[in-house]
C-alpha positions in Angstrom: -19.4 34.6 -53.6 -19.2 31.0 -54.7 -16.6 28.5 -55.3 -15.3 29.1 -58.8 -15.7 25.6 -60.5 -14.2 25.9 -64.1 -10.8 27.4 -62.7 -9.3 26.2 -66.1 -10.7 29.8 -67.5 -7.6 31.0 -65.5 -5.1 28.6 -65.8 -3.6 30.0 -68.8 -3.5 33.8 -66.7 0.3 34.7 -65.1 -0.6 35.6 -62.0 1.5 38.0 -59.5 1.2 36.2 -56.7 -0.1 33.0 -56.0 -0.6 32.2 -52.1 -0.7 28.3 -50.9 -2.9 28.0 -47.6 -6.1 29.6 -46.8 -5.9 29.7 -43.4 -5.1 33.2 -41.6 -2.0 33.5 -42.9 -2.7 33.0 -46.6 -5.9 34.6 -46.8 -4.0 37.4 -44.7 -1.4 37.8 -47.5 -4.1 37.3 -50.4 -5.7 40.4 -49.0 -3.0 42.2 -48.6 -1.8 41.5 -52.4 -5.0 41.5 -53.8 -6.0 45.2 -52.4 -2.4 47.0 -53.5 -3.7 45.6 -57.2 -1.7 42.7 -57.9 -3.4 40.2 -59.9 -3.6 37.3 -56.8 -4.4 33.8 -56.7 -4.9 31.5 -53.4 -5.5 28.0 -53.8 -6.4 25.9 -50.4 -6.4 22.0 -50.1 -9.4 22.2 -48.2 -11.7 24.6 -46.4 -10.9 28.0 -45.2 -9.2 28.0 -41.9 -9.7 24.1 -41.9 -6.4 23.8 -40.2 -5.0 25.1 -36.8 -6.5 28.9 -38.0 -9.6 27.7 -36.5 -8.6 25.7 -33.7 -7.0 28.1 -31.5 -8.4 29.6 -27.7 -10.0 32.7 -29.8 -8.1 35.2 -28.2 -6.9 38.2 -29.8 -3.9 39.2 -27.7 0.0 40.9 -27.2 0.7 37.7 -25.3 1.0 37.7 -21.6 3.0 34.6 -21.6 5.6 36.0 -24.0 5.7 39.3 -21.9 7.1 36.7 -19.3 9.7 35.5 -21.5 10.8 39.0 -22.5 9.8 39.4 -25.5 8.7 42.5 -25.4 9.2 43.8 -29.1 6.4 40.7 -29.9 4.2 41.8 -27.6 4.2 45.5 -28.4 3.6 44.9 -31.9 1.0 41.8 -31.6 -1.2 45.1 -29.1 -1.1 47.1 -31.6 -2.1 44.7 -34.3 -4.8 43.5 -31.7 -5.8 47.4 -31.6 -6.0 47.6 -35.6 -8.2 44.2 -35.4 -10.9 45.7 -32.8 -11.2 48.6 -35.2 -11.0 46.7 -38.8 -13.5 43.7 -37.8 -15.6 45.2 -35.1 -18.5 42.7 -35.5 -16.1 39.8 -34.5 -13.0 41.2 -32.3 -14.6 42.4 -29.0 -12.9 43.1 -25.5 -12.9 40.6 -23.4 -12.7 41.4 -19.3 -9.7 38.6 -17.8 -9.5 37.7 -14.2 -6.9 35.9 -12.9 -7.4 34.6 -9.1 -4.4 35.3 -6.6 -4.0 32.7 -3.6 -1.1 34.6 -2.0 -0.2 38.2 -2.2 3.5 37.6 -3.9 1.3 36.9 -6.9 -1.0 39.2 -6.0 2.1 41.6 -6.8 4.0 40.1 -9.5 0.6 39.6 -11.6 -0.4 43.5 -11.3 3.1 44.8 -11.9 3.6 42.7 -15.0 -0.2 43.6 -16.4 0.4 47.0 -15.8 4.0 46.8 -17.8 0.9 45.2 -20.4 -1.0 48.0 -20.5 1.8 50.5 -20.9 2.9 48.6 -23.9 -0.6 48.8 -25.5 -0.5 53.0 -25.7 -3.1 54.7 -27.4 -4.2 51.0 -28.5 -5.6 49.8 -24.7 -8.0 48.0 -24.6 -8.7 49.0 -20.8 -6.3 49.3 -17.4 -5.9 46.4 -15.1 -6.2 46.5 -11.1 -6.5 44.8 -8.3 -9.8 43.1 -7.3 -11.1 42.2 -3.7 -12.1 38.5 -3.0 -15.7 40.0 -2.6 -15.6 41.1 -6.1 -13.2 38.3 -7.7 -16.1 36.0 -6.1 -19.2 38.1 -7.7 -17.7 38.3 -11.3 -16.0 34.6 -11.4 -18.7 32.6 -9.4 -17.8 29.2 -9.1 -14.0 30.1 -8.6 -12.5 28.2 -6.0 -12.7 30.1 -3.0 -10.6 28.5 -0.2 -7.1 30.8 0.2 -8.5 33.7 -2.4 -6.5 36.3 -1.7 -8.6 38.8 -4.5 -7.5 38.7 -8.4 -6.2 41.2 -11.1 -8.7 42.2 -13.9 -6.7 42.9 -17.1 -8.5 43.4 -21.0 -7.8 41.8 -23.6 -9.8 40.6 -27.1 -11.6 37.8 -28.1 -12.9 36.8 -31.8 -14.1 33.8 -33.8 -11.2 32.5 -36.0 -13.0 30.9 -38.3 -15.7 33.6 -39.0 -13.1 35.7 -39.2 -10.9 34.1 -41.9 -14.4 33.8 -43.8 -14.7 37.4 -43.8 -11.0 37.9 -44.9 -11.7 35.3 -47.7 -14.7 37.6 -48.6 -12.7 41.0 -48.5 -9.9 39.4 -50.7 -12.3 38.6 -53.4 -13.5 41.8 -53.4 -10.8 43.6 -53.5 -10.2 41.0 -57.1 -8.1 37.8 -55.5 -9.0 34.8 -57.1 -9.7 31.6 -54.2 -9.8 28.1 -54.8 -11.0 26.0 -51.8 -10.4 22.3 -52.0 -7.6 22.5 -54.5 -4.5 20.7 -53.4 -0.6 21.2 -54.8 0.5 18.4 -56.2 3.5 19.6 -58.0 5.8 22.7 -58.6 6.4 24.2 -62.0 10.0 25.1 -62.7 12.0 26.9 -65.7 15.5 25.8 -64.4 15.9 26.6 -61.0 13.1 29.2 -60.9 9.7 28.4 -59.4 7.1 29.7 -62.0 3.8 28.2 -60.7 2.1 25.5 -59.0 0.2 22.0 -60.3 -3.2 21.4 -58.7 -5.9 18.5 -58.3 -9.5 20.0 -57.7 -10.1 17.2 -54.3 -13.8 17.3 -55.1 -13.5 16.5 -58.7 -10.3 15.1 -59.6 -9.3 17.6 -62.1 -5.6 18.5 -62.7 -4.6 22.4 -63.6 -1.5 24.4 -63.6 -1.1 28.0 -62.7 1.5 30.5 -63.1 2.5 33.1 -61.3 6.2 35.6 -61.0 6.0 34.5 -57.7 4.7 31.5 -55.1 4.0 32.4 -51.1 3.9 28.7 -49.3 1.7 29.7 -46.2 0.6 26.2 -45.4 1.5 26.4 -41.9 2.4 22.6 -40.1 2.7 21.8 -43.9 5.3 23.7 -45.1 7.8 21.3 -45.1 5.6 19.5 -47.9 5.9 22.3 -50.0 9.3 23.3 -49.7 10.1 19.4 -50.2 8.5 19.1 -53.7 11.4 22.1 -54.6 14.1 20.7 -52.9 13.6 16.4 -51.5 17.1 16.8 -49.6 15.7 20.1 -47.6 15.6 20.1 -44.1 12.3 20.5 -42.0 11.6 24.1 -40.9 8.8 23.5 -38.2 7.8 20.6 -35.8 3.9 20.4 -34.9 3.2 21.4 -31.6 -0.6 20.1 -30.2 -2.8 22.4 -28.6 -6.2 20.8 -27.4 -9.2 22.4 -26.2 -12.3 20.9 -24.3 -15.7 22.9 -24.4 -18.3 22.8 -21.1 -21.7 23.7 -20.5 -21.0 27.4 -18.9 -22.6 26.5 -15.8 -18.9 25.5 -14.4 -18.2 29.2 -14.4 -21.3 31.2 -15.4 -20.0 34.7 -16.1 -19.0 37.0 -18.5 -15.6 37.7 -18.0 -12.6 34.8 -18.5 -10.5 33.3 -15.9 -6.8 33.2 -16.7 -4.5 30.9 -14.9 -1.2 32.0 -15.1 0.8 28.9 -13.9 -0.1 25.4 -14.3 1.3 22.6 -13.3 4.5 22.1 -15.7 4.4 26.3 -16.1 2.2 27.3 -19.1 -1.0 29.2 -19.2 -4.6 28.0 -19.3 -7.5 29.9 -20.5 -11.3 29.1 -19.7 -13.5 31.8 -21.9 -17.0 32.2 -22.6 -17.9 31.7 -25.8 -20.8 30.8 -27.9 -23.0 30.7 -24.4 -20.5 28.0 -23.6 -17.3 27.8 -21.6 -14.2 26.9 -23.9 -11.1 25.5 -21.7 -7.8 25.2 -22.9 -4.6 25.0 -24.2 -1.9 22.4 -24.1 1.5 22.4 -26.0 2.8 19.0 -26.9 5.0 18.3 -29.6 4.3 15.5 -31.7 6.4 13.7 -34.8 3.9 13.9 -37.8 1.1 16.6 -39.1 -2.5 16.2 -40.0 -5.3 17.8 -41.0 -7.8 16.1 -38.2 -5.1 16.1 -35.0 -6.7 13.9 -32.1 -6.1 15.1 -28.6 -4.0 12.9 -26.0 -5.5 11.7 -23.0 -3.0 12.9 -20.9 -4.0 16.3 -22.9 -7.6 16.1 -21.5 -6.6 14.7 -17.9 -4.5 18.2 -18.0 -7.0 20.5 -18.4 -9.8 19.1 -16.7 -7.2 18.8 -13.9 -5.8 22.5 -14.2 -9.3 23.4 -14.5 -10.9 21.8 -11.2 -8.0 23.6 -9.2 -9.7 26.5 -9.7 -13.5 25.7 -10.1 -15.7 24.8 -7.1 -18.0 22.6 -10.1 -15.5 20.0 -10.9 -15.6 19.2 -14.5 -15.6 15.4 -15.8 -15.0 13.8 -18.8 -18.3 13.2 -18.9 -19.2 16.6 -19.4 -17.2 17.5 -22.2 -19.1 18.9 -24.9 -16.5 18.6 -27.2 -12.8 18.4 -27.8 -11.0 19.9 -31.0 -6.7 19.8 -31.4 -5.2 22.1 -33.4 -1.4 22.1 -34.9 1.2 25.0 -34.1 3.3 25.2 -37.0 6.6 26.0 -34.0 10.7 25.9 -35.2 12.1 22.8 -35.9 14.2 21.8 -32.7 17.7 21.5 -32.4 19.2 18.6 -30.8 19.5 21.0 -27.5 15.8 22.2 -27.7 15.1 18.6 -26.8 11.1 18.3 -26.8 10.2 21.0 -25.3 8.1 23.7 -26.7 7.5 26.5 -24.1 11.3 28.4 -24.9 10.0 28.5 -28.9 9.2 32.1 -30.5 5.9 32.2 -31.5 6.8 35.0 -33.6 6.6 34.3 -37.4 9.9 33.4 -39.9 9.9 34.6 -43.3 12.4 33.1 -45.9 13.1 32.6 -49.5 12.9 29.0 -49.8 14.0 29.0 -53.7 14.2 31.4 -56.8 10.4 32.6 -56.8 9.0 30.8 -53.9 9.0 32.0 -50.4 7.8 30.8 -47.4 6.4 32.7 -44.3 5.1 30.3 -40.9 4.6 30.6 -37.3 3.2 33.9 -35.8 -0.3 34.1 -34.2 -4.0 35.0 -35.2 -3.3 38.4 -33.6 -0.8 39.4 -36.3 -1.8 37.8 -39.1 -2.1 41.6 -40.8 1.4 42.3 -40.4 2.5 39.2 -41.1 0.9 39.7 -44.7 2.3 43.3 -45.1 5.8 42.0 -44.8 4.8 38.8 -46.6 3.9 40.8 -50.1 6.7 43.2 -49.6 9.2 40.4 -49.7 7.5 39.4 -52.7 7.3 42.4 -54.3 11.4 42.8 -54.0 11.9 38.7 -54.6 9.9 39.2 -57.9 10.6 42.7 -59.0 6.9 43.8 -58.6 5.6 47.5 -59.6 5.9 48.7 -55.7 2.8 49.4 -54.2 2.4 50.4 -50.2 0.3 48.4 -48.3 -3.1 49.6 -47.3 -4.5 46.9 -44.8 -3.6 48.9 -41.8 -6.9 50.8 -42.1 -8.6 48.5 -44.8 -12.8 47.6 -42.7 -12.8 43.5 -43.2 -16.1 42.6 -44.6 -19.2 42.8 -42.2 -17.5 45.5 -40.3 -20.2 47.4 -38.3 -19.7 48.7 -34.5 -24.1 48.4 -34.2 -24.4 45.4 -31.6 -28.1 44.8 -30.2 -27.4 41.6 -28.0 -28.5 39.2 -31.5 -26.4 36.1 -31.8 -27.0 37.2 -35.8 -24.8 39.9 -35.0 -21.6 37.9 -35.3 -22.4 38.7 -39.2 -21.8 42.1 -39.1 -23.9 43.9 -42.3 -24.2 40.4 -43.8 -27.2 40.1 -40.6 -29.1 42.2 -43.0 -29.2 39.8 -46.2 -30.3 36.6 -43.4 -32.9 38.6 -42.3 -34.1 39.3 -45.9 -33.6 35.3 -46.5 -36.0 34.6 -43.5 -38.8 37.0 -44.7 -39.1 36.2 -47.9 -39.2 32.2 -47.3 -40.5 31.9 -43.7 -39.5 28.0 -43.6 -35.8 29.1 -43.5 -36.4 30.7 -39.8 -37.0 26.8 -38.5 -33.9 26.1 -36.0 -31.7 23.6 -37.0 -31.6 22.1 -33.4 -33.5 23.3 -30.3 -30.8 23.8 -28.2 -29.2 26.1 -30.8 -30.7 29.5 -32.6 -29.0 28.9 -35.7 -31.7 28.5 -38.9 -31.4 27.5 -42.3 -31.2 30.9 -43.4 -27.8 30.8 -42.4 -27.1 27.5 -44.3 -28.0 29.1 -47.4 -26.6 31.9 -46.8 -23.2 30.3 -46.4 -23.7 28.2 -49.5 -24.6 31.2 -51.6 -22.2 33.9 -50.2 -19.5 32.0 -48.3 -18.2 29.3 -50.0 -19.5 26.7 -47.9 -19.1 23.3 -49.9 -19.6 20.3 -47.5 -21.4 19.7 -44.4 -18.4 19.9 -42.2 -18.1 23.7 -43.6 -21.1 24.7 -42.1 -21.0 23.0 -38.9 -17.7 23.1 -38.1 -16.4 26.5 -39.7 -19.7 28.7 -40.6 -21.9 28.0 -37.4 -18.9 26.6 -34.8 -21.7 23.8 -33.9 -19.1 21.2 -34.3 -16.6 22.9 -32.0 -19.2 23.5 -29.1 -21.4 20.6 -29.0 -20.3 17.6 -31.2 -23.4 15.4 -30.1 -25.7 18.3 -31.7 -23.6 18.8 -34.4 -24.0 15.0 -35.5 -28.2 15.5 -35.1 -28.2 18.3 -37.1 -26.4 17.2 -40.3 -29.1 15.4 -41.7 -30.8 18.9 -42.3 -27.8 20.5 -43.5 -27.3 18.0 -45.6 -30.7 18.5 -47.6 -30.1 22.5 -47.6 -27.1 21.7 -49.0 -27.7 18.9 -51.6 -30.9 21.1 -53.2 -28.6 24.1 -53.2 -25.6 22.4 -55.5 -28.6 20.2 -57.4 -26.8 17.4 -55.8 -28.6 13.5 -55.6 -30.0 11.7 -52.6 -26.6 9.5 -52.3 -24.4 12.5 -52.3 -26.8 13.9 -49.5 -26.4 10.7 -47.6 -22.5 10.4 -48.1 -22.4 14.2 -46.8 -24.2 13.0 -43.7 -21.7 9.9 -43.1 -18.4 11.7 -43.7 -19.1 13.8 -41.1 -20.5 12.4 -38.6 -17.3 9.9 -38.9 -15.7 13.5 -38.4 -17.3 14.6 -35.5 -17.4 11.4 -33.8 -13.6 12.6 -33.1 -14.8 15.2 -31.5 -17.2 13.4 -29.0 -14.2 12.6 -26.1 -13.8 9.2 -25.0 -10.8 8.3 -23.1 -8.8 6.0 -25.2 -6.1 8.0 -26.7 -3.5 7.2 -24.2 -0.2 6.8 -26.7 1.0 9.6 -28.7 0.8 8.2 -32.2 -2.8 8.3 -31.4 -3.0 11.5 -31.5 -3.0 11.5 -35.5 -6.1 10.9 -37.1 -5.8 7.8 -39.7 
């Protein structure tokens, strides 16, 4: 699976569907398309999941914070869809054990009644059933909690996934199931006949070249960038969505060395922060601040920071710093425009997903959550199929294995590959050299490099590190040291010169010094990458 190149041998094809976006959403809906047998094209400006689909607290989840709000038809739906996702991509989606410490027994209580509501909601699709712990055993599974005024916690289940290897693995299914993907094309233009939308205009990013498509009908899944799209239809339309900024820090896991995740329910100005292990490392986060403009390289505040690490050390004995910060990644919500009463807040906002037809053959589908991308897509394409007047076809996604599926787990960090583990481990035997780390404070080898060149679509550095191996998201420092060597995999495996390979190595480590925190970013217009 490479990147097709010459996509002019299908320019001249009408396509069924053509999909803008490859992030969970699109490549969600390309599936979906692709595998009832509609001839399917995607076409993303970047790299798969480049955007927020691989920015977010990697939590696959009904949503205890909308159970809160009520919401209960969102939550029931988004369990079972979690359910459906533990079963479809069981090499990536496992269950993850959630603690949340109570200092007084009112919360003790309300947390336990409401969790237990949770698990009712999940029928046949629970992931586990939540109780009461003592502070003895809230203490033994979250060491380095705070302990002063621990009442005892409630253990609830819920899952936990990489995003990004995830959307790779959708990306792959899609394309075997006959969609057709274009990374790093952008849309620079619609086509029309009248008032109809009959395909898009494109610029290849990496090469410059310009190529129309055509399709009966046009899905704009661009998330935060929707309003673009639907702007090069109609100039005088009003925005749909406002970014909303959610920032994450990453810690050595020694601030709360365990297996299981602590959930704080409350913070300060009433949201909910998550600290999870993941990737042997401790992932804090998230905050919700609305912000004026969209990008594809959001900054994070430093009131955002002084949040978490603040929320955080109420709870941890170990103190986080700034200084220990590992690395710090934003991503954009793509949340409903505000109406002059919704003011700036963003806690009151559905995250469930809207679904309109912008225009006579384009539609446009934003919002929703990782957890429900699936459904999302099913009722995506049958808009689409009734917009367009398609052939109908039922969707089959519900029980469709994502590629790499397996359930055979032996404690390997390869196993985040699922059956693909099989074809590194062929890699690394036949060319010894490719089982030398890339850093030694990281397993990952250059087996895996070429084997995301070769079978992933992996273009750039900043694909590999940031999107195929995560290196970028834990530990910018490390990321930044081991780009050189990516760079050279890279460079021999696209027969690319020594100043190409050198460029590669500067872009990104001007990218990931973004991710190295320093705290400067006090205004809000800061938060935009220039």
């Amino acid at each position: 699976m490479s990147r097709i190149h010459n996509p002019v041998l299908y320019e001249h094809a009408v396509y069924d569907i053509i999909i803008i976006g490859g992030g969970a959403t699109g490549l969600g809906t390309a599936l979906d398309a692709a595998s009832r047998g509609y001839k399917t094209l995607l076409v993303e400006q970047s790299d798969f999941a480049k955007g927020t689909s691989s920015r977010s607290t990697k939590l696959v989840h009904g949503g205890v914070r909308y159970l809160a709000q009520g919401d209960i038809g969102l939550v029931k739906h988004a369990l079972k869809e979690r359910g459906l996702l533990q079963k479809n991509a069981a090499h990536l989606v496992g269950k993850e054990e959630f603690i949340i410490p109570c200092y007084s027994w009112f919360s003790t209580a309300k947390y336990l009644t409401g969790l237990t509501l949770y698990d009712w909601l999940a029928g046949k699709y629970s992931f586990g059933k939540s109780k009461f712990l003592s502070k003895k055993e809230t203490l033994k599974r979250l060491p380095g909690i705070k302990a002063i005024g621990l009442k005892g916690s409630i253990r609830y289940f819920d899952g936990k996934f990489d995003d990004a290897r995830l959307a790779i693995n959708i990306a792959q299914t899609a394309v075997e199931k006959g969609a057709i993907l274009l990374t790093y094309t952008k849309v620079i233009g619609l086509q029309r006949n009248g008032d109809t939308i009959k395909g898009i205009d494109t610029e290849d990013v990496l090469t410059g070249k310009r190529t129309t498509f055509y399709g009966k009908v046009v899905i704009n899944a661009t998330g935060v960038f929707v309003d673009d799209i639907l702007k090069m239809n109609n100039p005088d339309a009003k925005n749909m969505v406002r970014p909303s900024q959610g920032v994450h820090i990453v810690l050595d896991k020694k601030f709360l060395d365990s297996e299981s995740a602590l959930m704080i329910p409350k913070t300060s100005d009433g949201r909910v922060l998550f600290a999870v292990p993941w990737h042997k490392h401790l992932l804090v986060g998230t905050t919700d601040t609305p912000l004026d403009e969209h990008s594809l390289e959001p900054r994070a505040l430093k009131e955002e920071v002084d949040f978490i690490l603040n929320t955080a050390s109420d709870y941890l004995s170990n103190k986080p710093t700034e200084k220990d910060i590992l690395s710090v990644f934003s991503g954009l919500r793509p949340l409903a425009a505000p109406t002059k009463s919704d003011g700036n807040s963003t806690k009151e906002i559905s995250r469930d997903h809207k679904l309109i037809v912008s225009g006579k053959g384009l539609i446009t589908i934003t919002g929703g959550k990782w957890t429900t991308y699936r459904r999302m897509a099913e009722e995506t394409v049958d808009l689409a199929i009734k917009h367009a007047n398609l052939p109908a076809k039922n969707c089959l996604t519900q029980n469709l294995k994502i590629h790499g599926c397996t359930e055979f787990k032996d404690g390997n960090y390869l196993d985040i590959y699922g059956t693909d583990r099989a074809g590194i481990e062929a890699l690394m035997a036949e060319n010894p050299d490719l089982s030398s780390k890339l850093h030694p404070r990281f397993p990952y080898n250059k087996a895996e490099v070429v084997w995301a060149i070769k079978n992933e679509m992996a273009e750039t550095v900043e694909d590999i590190l940031s999107r195929r191996l995560r290196v970028l998201f834990i530990d910018a420092q490390a990321a930044m040291e081991m780009s050189k060597t990516v760079a050279s995999i890279l460079a021999k495996a696209l027969q690319a010169n020594e100043d190409w390979e050198d460029n590669q190595v500067e872009i990104f480590n001007n990218l990931a010094s973004g991710y190295i925190y320093q705290a400067k970013n006090t205004k809000k217009n800061a938060a935009l990458a220039e």
